[in-house]
C-alpha positions as CSV (number, residue, x, y, z in Angstrom):
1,X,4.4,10.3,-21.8
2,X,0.6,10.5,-22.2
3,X,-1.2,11.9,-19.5
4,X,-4.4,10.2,-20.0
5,X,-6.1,9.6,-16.8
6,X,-9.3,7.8,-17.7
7,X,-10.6,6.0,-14.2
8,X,-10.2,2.2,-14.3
9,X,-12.4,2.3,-11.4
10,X,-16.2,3.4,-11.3
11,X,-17.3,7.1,-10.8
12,X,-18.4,6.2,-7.5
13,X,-15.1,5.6,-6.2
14,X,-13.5,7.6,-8.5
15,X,-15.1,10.8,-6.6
16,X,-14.2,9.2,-3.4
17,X,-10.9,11.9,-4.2
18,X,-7.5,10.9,-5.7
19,X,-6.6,8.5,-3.0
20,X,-8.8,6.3,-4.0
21,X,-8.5,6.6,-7.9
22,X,-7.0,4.3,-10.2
23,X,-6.2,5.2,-13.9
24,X,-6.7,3.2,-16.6
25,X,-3.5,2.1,-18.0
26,X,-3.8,3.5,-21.9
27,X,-1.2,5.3,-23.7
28,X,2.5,4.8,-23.5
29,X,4.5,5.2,-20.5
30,X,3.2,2.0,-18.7
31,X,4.9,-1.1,-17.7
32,X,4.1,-4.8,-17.2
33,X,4.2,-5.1,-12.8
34,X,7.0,-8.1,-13.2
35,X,9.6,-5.0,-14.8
36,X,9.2,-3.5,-11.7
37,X,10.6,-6.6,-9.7
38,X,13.8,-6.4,-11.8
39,X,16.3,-5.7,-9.2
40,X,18.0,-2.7,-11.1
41,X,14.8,-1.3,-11.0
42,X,13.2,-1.3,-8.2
43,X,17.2,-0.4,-6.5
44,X,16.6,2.6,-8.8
45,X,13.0,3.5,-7.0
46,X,14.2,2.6,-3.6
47,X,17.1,5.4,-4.5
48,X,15.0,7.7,-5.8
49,X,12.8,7.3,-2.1
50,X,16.1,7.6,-0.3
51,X,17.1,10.9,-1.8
52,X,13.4,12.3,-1.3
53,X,14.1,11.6,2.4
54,X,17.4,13.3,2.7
55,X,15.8,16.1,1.0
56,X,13.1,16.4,2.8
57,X,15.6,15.7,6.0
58,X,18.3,18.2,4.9
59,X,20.9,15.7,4.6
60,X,22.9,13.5,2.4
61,X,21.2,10.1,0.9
62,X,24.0,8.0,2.8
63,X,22.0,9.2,6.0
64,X,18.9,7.6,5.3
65,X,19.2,4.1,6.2
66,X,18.4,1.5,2.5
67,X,15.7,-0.5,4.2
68,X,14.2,2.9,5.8
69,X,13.7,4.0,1.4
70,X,12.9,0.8,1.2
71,X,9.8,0.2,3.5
72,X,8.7,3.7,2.5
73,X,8.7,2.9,-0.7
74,X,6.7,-0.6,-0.5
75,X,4.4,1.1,2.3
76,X,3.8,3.7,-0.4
77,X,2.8,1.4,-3.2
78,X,0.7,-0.2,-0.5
79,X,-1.2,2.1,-0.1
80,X,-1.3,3.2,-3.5
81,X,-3.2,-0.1,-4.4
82,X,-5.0,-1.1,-1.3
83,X,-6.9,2.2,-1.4
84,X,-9.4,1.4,-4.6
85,X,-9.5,-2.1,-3.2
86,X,-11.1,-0.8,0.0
87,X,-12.7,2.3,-1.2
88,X,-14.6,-0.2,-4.2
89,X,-15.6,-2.4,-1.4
90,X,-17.3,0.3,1.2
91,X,-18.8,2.1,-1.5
92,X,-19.9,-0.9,-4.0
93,X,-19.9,-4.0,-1.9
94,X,-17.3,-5.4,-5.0
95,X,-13.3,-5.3,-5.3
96,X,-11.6,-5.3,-8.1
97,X,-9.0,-8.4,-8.9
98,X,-5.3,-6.1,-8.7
99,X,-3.2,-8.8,-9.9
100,X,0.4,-8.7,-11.9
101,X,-1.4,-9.4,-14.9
102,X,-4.0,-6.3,-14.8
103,X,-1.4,-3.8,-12.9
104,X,0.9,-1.5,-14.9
105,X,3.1,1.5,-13.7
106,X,5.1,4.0,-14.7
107,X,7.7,6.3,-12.9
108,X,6.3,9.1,-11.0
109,X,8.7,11.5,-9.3
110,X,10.5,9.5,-6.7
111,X,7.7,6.8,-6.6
112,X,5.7,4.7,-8.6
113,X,2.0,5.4,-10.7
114,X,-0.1,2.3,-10.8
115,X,-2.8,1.9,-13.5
116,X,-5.2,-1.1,-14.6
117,X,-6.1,-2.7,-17.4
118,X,-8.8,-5.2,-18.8
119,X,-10.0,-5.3,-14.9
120,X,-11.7,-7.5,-13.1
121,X,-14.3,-7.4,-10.3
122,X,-15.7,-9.9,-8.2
123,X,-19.1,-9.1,-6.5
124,X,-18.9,-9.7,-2.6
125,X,-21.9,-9.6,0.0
126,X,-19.4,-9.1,3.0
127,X,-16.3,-8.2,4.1
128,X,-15.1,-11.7,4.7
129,X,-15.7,-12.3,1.0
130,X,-13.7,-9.2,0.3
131,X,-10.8,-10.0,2.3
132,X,-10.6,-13.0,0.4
133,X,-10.8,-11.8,-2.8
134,X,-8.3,-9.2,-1.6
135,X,-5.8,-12.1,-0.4
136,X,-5.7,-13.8,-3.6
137,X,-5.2,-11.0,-5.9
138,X,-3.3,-8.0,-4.6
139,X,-2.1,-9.6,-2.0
140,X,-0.9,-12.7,-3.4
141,X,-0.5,-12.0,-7.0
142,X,0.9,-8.3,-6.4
143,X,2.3,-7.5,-3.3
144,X,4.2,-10.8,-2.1
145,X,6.2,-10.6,-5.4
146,X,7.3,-7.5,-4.1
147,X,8.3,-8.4,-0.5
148,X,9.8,-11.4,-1.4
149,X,11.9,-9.3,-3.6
150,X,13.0,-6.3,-1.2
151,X,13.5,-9.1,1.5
152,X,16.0,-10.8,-0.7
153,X,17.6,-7.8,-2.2
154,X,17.9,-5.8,0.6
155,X,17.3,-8.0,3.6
156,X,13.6,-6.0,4.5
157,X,11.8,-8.0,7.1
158,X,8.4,-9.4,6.0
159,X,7.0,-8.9,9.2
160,X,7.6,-5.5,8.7
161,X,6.3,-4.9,4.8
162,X,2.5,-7.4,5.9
163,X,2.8,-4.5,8.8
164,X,2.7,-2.1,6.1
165,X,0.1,-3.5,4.4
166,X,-2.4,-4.1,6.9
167,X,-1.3,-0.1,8.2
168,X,-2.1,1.1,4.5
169,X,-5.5,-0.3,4.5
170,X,-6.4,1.0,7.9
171,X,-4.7,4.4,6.9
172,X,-7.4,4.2,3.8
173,X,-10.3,4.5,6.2
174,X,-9.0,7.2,8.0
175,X,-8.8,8.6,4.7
176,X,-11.8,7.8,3.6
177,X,-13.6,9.3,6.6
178,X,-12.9,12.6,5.6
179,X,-14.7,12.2,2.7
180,X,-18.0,10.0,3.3
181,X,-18.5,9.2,7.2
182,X,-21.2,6.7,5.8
183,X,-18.6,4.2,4.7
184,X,-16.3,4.1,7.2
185,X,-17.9,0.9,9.2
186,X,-17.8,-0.8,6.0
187,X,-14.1,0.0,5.3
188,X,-13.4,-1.0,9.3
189,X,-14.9,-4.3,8.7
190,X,-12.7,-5.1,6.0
191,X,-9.4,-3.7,7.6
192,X,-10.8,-6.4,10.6
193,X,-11.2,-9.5,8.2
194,X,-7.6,-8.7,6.3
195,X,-6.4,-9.1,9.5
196,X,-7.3,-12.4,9.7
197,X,-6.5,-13.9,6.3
198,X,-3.2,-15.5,6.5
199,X,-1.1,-13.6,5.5
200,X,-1.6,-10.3,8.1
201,X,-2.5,-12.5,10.7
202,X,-0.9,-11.8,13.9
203,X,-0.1,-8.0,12.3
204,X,-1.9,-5.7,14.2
205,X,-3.6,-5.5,17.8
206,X,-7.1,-4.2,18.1
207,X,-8.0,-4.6,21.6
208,X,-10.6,-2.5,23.2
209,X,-10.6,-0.8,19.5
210,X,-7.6,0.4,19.4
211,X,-5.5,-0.4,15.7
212,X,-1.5,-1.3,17.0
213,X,0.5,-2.8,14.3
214,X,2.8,-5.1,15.8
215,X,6.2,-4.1,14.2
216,X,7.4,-0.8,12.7
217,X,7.6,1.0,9.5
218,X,11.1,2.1,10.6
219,X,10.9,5.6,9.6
220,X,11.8,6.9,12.8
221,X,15.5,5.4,11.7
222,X,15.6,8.3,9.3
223,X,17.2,11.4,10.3
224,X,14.2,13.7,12.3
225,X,12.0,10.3,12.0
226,X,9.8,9.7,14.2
227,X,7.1,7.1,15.2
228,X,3.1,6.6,13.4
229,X,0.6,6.7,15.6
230,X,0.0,3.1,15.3
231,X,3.6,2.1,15.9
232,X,4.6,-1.2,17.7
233,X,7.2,1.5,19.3
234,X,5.0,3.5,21.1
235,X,5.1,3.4,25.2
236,X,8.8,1.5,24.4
237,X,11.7,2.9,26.6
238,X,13.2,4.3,22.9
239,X,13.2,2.5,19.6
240,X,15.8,0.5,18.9
């Protein structure tokens, strides 16, 4: 496999740190996005997920729950793709257009490695315009492929994957405060108007400034789980 890492994004959000990175998809070893939605494949990542948990747990595969690998797994690639989006948009006021047709991957331990090719950007004055942008492509050309996917294959709720999503982007912030305080208003005001495109609306709660997604990631179904601090679960009796 060739390790070229050339940055399909700019320098700008490129040194943002790895988080934010996205390589351009030269050399051999990448794949076209709509391989990965084969379901012997993506049953081969979720299963590779799963038996990172267990070993990480200290137990056998069978004890990780299959929809536990396999929200990890989409929350993962989530975040793996709604990082650039956001980081381009604080720190360039642009997104770039993460759609099947520019994505690639390739295997990467027990996940996935996404890179980009013959990229596009669209130019956007707010984050409204962002969000939209951001709606069309990843979201609706990338991701609901996917979740359509895991929720017919192995019975994943929706609700719970758009929970994901919108937690991956607000989980980019946080990440991307530790970096360049600067941004951070920028990236809040475009976690804010994802959250009311139509697809995560009614996702998360952010009264009196708070950031609650309204289901759960279901990690704390995995052996020594436990709950993300912007769990639905939180102040309930126990999860269930």
């Amino acid at each position: 496999m060739d390790d070229h890492t050339d940055p399909a994004v700019p320098e700008r959000v490129a040194r943002l740190g790895g988080y934010f990175a996205l390589d351009s998809a030269t050399g051999s070893g990448w794949r076209p996005v709509a391989e990965l939605l084969d379901t012997a494949t993506l049953a081969d990542r979720v299963g590779a997920t799963r038996a990172a948990i267990a070993d990480f747990s200290g137990c056998a595969p069978t004890a990780v729950p299959v929809r536990v690998a396999a929200s990890s797994l989409q929350m993962a690639i989530a975040a793996r793709l709604m990082s650039p989006a956001l980081g381009s948009f604080a720190a360039l006021r642009a997104v770039p257009m993460l759609t099947a047709r520019s994505l690639r991957w390739r295997t990467a331990g027990h996940s996935v490695q996404f890179g980009a090719t013959e990229l596009e950007w669209r130019d956007t004055g707010d984050a409204r315009a962002a969000a939209r942008a951001i709606d069309t492509a990843l979201l609706g050309d990338a991701l609901a492929p996917l979740i359509d996917r895991l929720h017919a294959d192995v019975a994943l709720s929706p609700q719970v994957m758009w929970g994901n999503v919108v937690s991956s982007a607000n989980g980019a912030v946080t990440v991307l405060g530790m970096t360049d305080r600067s941004l951070v208003s920028a990236g809040r005001q475009l976690v804010t108007a994802l959250a009311g495109t139509q697809r995560l609306r009614g996702t998360v709660d952010t009264a009196n400034g708070a950031f609650r997604r309204r289901s759960c990631c279901l990690f704390y179904q995995a052996p020594h789980g436990g709950l993300c601090g912007d769990c639905v679960l939180h102040g309930a009796d126990s999860p269930r």
